[in-house]
N, CA, C and O atoms as a DFTB+ gen file, in Angstrom:
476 C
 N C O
     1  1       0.836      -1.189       0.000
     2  2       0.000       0.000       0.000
     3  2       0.882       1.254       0.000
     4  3       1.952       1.350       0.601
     5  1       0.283       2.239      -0.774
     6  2       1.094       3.200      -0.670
     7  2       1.048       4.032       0.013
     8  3      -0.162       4.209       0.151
     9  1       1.710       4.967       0.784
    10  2       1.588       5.923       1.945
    11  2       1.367       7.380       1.687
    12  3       2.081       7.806       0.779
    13  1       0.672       8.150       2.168
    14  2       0.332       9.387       1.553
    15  2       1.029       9.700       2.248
    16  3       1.350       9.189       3.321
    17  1       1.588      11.123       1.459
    18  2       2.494      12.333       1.962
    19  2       1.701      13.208       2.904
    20  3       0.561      13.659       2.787
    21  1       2.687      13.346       3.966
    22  2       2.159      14.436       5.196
    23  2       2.044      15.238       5.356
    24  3       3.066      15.917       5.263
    25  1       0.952      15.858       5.686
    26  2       0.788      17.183       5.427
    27  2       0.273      18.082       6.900
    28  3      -0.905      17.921       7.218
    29  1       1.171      19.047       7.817
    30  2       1.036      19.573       9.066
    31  2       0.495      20.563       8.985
    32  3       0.721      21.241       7.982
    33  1      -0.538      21.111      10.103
    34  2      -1.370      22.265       9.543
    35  2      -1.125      22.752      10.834
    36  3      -1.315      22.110      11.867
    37  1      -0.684      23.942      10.752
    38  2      -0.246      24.882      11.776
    39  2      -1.687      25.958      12.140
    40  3      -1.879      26.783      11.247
    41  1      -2.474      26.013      13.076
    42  2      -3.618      26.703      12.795
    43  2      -4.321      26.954      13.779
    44  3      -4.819      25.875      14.101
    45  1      -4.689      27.788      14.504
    46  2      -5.353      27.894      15.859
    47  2      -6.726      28.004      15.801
    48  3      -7.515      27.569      16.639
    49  1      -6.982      28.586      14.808
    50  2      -8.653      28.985      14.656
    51  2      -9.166      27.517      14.418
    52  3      -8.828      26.978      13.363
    53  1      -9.943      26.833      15.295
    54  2     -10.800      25.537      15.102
    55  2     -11.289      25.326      13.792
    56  3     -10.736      24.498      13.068
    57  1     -12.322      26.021      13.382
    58  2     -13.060      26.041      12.236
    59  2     -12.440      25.695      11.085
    60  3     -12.710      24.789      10.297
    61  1     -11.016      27.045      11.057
    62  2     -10.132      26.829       9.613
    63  2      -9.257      25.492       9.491
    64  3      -8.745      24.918       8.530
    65  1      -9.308      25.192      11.105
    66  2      -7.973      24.174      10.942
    67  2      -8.996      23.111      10.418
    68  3      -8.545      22.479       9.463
    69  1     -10.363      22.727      10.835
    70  2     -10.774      21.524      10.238
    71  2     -10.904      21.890       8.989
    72  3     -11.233      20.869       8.386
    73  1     -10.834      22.733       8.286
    74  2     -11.282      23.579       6.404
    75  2      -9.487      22.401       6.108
    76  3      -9.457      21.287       5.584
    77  1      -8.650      22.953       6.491
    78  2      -7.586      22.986       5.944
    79  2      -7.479      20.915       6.005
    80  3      -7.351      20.218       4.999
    81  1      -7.552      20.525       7.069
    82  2      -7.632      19.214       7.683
    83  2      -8.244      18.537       6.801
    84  3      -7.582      17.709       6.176
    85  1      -9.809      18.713       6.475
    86  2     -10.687      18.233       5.485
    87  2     -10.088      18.246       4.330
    88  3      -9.673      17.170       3.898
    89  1      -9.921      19.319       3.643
    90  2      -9.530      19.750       1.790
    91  2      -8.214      18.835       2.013
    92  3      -8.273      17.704       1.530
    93  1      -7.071      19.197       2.673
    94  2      -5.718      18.370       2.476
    95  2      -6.439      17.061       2.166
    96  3      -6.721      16.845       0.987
    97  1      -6.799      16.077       3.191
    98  2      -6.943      14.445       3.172
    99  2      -7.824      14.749       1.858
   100  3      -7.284      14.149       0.928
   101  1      -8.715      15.290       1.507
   102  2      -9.455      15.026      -0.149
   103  2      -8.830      15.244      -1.198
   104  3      -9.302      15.024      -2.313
   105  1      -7.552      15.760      -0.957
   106  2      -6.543      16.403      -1.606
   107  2      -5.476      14.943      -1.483
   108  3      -4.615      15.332      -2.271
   109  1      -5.071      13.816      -1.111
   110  2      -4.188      12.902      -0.731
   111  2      -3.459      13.090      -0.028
   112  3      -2.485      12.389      -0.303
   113  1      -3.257      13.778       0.980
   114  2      -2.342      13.885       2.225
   115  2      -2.993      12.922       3.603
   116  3      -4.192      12.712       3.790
   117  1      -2.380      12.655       4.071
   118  2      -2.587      12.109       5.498
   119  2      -2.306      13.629       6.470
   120  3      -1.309      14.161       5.981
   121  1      -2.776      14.372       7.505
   122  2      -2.902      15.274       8.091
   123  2      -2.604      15.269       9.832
   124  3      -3.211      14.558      10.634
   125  1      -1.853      15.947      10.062
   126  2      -1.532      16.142      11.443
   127  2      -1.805      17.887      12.067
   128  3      -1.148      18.851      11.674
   129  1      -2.729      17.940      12.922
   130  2      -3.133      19.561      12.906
   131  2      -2.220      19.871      14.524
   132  3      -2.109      19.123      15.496
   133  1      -1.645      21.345      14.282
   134  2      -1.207      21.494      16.148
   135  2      -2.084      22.955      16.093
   136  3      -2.251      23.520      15.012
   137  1      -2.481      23.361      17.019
   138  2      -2.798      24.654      17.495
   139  2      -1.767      25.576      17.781
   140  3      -1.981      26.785      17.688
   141  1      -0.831      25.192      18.069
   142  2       0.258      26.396      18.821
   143  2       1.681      26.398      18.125
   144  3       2.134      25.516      17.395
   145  1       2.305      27.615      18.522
   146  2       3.473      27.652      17.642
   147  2       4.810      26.646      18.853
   148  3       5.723      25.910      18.476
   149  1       4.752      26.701      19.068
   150  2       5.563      25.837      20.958
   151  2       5.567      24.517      20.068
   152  3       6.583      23.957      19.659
   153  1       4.290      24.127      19.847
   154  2       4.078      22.412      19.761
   155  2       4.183      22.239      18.649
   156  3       4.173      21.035      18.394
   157  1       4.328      23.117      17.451
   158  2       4.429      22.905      16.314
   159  2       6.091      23.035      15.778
   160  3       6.514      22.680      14.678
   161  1       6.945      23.705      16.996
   162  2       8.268      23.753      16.626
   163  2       8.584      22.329      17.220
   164  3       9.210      21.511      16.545
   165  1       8.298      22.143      18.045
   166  2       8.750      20.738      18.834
   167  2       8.275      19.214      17.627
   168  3       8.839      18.143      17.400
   169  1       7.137      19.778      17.165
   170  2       7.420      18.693      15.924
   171  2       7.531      18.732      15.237
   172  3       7.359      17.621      14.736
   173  1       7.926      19.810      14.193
   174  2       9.035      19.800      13.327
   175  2      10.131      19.349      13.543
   176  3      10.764      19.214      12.496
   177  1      10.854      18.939      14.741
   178  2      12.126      18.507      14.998
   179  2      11.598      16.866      15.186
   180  3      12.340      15.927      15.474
   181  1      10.560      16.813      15.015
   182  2      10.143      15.019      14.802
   183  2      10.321      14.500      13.626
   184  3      11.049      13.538      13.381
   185  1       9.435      15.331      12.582
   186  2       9.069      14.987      11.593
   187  2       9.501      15.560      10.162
   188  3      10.354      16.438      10.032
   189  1       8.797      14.947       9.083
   190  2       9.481      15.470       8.032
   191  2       8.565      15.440       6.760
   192  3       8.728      14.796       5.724
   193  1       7.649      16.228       7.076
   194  2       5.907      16.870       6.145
   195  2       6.336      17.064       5.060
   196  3       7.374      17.727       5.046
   197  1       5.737      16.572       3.588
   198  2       5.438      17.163       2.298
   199  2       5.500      18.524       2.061
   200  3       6.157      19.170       1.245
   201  1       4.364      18.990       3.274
   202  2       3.639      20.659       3.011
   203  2       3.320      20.918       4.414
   204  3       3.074      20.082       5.284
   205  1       3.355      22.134       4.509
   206  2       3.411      23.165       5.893
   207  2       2.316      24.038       5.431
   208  3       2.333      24.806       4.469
   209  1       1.235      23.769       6.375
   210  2       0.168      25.402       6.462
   211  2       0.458      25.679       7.389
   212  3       0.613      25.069       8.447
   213  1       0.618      27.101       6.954
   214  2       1.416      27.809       8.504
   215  2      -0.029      29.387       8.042
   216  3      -0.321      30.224       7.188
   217  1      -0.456      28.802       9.446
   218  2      -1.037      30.505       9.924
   219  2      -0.137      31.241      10.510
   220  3       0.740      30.730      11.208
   221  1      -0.218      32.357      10.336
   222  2       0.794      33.682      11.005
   223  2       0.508      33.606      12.261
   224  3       1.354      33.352      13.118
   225  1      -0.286      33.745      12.416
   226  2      -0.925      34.182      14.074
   227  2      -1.242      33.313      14.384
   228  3      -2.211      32.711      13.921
   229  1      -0.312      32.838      15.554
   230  2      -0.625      31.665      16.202
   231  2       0.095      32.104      17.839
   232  3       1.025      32.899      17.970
   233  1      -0.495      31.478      18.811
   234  2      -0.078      31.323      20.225
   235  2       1.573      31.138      20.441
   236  3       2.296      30.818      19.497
   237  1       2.030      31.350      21.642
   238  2       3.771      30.709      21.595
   239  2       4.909      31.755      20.989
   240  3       5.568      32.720      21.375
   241  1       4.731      30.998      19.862
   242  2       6.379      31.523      18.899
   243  2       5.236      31.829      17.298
   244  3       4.299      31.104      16.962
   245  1       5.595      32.775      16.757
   246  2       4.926      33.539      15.517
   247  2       5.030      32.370      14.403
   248  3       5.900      31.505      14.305
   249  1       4.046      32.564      13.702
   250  2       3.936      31.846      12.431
   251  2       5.635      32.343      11.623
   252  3       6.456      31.521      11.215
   253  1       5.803      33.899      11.568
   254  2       6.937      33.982      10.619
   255  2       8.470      33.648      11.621
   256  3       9.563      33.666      11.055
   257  1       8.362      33.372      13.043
   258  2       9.671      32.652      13.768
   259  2       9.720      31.131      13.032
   260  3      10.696      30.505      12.618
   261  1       8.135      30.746      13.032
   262  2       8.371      28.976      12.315
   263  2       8.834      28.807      11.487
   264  3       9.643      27.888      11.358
   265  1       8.395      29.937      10.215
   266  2       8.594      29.953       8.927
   267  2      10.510      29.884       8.810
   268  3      11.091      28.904       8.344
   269  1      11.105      30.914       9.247
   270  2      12.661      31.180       9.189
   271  2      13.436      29.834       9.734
   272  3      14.525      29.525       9.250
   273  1      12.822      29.061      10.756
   274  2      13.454      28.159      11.271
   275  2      12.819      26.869      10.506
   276  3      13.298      25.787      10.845
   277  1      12.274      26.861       9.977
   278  2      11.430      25.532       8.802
   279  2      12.674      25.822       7.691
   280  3      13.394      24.943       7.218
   281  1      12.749      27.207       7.404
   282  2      13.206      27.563       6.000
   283  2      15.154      27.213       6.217
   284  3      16.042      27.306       5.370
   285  1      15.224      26.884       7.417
   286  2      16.878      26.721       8.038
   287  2      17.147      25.597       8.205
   288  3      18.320      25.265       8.039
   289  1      16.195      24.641       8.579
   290  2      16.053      23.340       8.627
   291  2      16.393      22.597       7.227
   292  3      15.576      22.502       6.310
   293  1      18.362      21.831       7.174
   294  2      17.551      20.937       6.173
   295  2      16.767      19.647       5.995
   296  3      16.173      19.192       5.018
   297  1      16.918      19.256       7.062
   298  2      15.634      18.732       7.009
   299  2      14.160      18.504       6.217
   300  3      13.521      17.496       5.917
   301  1      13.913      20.161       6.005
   302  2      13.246      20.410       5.556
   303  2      12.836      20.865       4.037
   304  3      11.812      20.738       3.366
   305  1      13.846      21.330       3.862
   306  2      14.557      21.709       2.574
   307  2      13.510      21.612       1.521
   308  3      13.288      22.570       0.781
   309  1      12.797      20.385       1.417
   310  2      11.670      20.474       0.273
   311  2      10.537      20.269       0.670
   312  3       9.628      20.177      -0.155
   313  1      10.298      20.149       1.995
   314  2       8.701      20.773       2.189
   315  2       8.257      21.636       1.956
   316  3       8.595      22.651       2.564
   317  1       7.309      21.684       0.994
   318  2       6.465      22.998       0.645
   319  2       5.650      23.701       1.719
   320  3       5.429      23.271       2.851
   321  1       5.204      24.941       1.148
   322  2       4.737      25.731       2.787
   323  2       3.838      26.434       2.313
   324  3       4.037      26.765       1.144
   325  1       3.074      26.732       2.693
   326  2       1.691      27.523       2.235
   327  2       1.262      28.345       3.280
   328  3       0.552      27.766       4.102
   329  1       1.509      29.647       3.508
   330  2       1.233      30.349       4.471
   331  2      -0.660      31.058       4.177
   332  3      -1.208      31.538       3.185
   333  1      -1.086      30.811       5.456
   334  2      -2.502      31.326       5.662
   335  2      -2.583      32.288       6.674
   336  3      -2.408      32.022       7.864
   337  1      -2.867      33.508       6.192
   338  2      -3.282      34.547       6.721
   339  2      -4.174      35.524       6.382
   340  3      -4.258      35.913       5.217
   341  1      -4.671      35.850       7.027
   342  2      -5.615      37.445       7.314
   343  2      -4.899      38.735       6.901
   344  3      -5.295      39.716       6.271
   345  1      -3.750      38.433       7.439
   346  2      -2.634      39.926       7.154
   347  2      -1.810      39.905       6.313
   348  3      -0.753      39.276       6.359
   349  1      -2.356      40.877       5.083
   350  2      -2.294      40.798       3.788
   351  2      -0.436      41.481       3.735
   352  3       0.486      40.958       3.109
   353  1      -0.370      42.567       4.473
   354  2       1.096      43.406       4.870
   355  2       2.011      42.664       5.012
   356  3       2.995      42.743       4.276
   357  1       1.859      41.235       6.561
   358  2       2.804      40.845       6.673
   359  2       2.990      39.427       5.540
   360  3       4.122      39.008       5.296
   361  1       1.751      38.783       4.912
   362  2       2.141      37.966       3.715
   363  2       2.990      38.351       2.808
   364  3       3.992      37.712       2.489
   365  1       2.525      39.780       2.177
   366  2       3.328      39.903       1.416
   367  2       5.020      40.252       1.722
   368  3       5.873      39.937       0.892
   369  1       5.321      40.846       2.847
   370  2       6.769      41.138       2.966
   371  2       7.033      39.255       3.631
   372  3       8.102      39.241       4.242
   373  1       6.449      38.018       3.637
   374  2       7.025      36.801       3.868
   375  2       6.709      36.191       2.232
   376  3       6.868      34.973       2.140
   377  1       6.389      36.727       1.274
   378  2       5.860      35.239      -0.105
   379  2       7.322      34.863      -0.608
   380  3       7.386      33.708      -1.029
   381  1       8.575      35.622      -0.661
   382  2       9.740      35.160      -1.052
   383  2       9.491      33.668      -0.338
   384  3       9.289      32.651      -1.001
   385  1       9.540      33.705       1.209
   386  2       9.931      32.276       1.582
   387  2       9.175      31.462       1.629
   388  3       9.590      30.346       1.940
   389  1       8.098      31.599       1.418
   390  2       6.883      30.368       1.148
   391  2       6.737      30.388      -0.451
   392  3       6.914      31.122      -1.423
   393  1       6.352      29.258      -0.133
   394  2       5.477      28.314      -1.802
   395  2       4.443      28.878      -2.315
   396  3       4.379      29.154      -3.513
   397  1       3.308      29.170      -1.288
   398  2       2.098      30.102      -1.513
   399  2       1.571      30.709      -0.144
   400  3       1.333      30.121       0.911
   401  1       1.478      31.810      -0.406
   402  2       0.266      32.758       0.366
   403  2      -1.104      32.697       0.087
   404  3      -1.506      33.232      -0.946
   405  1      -1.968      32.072       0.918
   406  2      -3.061      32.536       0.586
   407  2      -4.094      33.261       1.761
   408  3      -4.060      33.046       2.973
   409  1      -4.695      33.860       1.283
   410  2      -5.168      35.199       1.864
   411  2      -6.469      34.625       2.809
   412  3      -7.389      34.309       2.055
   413  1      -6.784      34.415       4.142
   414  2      -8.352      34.127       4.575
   415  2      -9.858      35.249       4.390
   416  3      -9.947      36.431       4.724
   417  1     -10.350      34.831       4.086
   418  2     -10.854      33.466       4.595
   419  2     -10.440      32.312       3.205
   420  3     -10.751      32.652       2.064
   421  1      -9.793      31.089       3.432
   422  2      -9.910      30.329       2.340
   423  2     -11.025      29.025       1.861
   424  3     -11.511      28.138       2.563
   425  1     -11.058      29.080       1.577
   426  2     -12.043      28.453       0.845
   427  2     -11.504      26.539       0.846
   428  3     -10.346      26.186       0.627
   429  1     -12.609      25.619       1.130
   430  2     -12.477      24.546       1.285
   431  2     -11.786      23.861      -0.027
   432  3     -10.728      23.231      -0.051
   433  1     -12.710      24.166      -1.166
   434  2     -12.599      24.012      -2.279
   435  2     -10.936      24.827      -2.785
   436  3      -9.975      24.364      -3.401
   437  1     -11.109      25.738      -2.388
   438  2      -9.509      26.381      -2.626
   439  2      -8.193      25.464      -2.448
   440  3      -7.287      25.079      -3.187
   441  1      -8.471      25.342      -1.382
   442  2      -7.147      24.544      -1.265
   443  2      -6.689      23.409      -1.694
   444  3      -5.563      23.034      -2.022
   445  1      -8.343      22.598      -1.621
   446  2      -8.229      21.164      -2.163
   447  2      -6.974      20.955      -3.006
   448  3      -5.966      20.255      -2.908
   449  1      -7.630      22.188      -4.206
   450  2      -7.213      22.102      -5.468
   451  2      -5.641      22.287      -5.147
   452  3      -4.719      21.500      -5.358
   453  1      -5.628      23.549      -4.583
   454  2      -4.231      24.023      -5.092
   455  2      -3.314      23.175      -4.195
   456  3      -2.175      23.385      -4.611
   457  1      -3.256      22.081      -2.877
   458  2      -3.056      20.946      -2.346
   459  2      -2.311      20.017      -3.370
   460  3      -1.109      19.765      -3.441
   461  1      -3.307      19.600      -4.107
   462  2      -3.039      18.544      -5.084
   463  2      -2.234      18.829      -6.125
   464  3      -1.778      18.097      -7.004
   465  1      -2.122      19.912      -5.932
   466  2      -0.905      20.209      -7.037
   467  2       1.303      19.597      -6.449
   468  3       2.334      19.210      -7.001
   469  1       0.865      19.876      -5.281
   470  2       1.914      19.524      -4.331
   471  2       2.549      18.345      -4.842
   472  3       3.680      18.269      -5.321
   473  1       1.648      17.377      -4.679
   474  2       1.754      16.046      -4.296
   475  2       3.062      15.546      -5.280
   476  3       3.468      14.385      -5.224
């Protein structure tokens, strides 16, 4: 059997994280969601994800502290990253280091798609 690629969703807001949770797995990822930026650095040093949704605003340590230390990691080196945010200012001074920005509210259907392009 073959194993789907992992996909970590960095995301505090309940609602979005199940949007993002849902569309990924319909999208072929297997999905691991954290709420906080603390618990989401601590497993990044576990693991080794396909794709990163990283919300900005998150509890702990900042979406763009994760981002710089994901982006330092090689480890990580070819996980893709898809940053989700509200704050259009600070997306745009971060899209150099991510894969994609996309702007909330996103759309279930949105991501599916643009997900599956990853793979």
């Amino acid at each position: 059997m073959e194993t789907k690629p992992l996909a970590l969703i960095i995301e505090d807001d309940p609602d979005q994280n199940l949007v993002f949770t849902t569309a990924l797995n319909q999208a072929g990822y297997e999905t691991e969601s954290i709420m906080n930026g603390q618990k989401a650095q601590q497993r990044l040093s576990e693991i080794v994800p396909k794709m990163i949704v990283l919300d900005l605003h998150i509890p702990n340590i900042t979406g763009q502290t994760l981002l710089r230390q994901i982006r330092s990691d090689v480890r990580l080196v070819d996980a893709s990253v898809i940053l989700a945010t509200a704050d259009a200012g600070l997306a745009n001074s971060l899209q150099a280091e991510a894969d994609l920005v996309l702007l909330k509210p996103i759309s279930f259907d949105q991501l599916s798609m643009l997900a599956s392009r990853f793979i």
